[in-house]
VEXTI-318937 format. One record per residue (C-alpha): x, y, z; residue in one letter; residue number from 1. Coordinates in Angstrom, 3 decimals, padded with zeros to 6 digits. Example, Ala and Ser with C-alpha at 12.3 -4.5 7.8 and 13.67 -1.06 7.14 Angstrom:
% VEXTI-318937
NODE; 012.300; -004.500; 007.800; A; 1
NODE; 013.670; -001.060; 007.140; S; 2
% end
This chain:
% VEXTI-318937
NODE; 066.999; 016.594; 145.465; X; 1
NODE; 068.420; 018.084; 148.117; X; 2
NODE; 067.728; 021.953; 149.382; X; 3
NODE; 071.272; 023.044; 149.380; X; 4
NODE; 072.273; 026.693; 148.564; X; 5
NODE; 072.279; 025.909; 144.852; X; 6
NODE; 069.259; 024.122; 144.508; X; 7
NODE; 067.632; 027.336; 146.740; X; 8
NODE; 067.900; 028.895; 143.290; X; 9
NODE; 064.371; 028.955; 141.673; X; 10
NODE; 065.819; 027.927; 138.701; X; 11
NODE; 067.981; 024.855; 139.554; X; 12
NODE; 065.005; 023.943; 141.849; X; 13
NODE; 062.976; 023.508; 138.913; X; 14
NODE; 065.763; 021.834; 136.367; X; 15
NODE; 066.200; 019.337; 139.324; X; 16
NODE; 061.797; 018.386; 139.043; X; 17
NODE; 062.679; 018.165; 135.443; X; 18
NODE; 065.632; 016.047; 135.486; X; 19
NODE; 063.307; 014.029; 137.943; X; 20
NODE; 060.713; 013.329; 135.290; X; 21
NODE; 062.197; 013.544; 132.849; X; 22
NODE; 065.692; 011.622; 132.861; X; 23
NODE; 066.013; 007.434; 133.690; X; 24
NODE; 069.568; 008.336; 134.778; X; 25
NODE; 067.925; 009.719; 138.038; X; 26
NODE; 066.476; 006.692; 138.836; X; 27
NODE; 070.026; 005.240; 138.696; X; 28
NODE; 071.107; 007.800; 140.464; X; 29
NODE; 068.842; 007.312; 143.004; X; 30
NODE; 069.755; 003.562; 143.296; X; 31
NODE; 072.926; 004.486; 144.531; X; 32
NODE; 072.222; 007.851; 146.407; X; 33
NODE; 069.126; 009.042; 148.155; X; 34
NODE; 067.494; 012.175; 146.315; X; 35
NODE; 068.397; 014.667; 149.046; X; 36
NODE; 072.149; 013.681; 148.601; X; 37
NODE; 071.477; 014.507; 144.711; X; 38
NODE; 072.104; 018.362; 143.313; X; 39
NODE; 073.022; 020.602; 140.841; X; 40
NODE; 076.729; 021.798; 141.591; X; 41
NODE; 078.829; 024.357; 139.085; X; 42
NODE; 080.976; 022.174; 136.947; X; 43
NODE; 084.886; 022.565; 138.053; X; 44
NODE; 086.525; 025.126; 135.552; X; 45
NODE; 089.223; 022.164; 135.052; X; 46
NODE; 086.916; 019.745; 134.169; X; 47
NODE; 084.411; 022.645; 131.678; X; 48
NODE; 088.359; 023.008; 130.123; X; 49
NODE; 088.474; 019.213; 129.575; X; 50
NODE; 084.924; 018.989; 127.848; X; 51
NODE; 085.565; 022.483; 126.151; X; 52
NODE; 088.777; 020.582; 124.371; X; 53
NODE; 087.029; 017.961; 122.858; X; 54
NODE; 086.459; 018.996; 119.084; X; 55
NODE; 082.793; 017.407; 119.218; X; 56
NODE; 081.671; 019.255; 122.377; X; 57
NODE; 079.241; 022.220; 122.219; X; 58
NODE; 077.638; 024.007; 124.933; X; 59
NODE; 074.657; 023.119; 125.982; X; 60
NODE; 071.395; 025.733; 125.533; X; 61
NODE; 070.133; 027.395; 128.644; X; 62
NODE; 066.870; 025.389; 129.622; X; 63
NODE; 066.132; 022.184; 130.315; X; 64
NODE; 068.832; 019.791; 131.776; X; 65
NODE; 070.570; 017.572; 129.459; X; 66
NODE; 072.715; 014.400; 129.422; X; 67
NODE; 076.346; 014.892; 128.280; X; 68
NODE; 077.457; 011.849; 127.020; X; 69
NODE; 081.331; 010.885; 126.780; X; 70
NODE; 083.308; 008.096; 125.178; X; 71
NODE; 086.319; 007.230; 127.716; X; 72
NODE; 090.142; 005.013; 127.536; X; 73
NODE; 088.017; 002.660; 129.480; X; 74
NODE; 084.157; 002.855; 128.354; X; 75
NODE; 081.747; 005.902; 128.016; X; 76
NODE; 079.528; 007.764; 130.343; X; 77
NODE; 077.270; 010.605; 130.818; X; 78
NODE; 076.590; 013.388; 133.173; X; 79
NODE; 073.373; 015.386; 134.005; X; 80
NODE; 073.716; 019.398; 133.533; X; 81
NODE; 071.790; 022.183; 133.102; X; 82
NODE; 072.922; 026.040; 131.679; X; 83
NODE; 072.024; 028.533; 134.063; X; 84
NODE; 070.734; 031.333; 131.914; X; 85
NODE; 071.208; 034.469; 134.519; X; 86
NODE; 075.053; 033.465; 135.037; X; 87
NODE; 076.250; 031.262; 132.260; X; 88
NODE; 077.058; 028.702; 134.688; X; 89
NODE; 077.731; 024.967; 133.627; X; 90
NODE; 075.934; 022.629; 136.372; X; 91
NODE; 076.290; 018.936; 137.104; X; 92
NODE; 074.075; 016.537; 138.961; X; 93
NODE; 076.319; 015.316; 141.847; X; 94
NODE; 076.090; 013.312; 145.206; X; 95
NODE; 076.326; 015.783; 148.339; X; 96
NODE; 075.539; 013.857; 150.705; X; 97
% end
């Protein structure tokens, strides 16, 4: 994953290894992006508001990065995130590159 200003924090650095390990959506990921274009960004306020709406969303825990899975109009999906637990910041796995 790439050593951009977010991923300079010790603590994304480390959800980033885990999601690594831990996750086979990285792998995807990786099929499509190299790792250095990959890293944890703040989720958009609009789109925390869109999740936040749905009556079957909860927060994730502060710890280790999760998948978010969502049903869609045209299919489902899922997104990688992780709880910051200094700032209470929502973060997503994105492409930078």
């Amino acid at each position: 994953m790439t050593n951009s200003p977010d991923n300079e924090d010790p603590y994304l650095a480390n959800a980033a290894r885990i999601a690594a390990v831990q996750y086979e959506l990285i792998p995807w990921l990786t099929g499509l992006w190299q790792p250095q274009e990959l890293a944890f960004r703040p989720l958009p306020e609009e789109m925390l508001r869109i999740l936040e709406s749905s009556p079957d969303f909860t927060m994730p825990d502060a710890g280790e990065p999760t998948i978010l899975n969502f049903a869609a109009e045209n299919g489902e999906g899922g997104m990688l995130v992780v709880l910051h637990p200094a700032t209470n910041v929502l973060y997503a796995m994105v492409p930078v590159g």
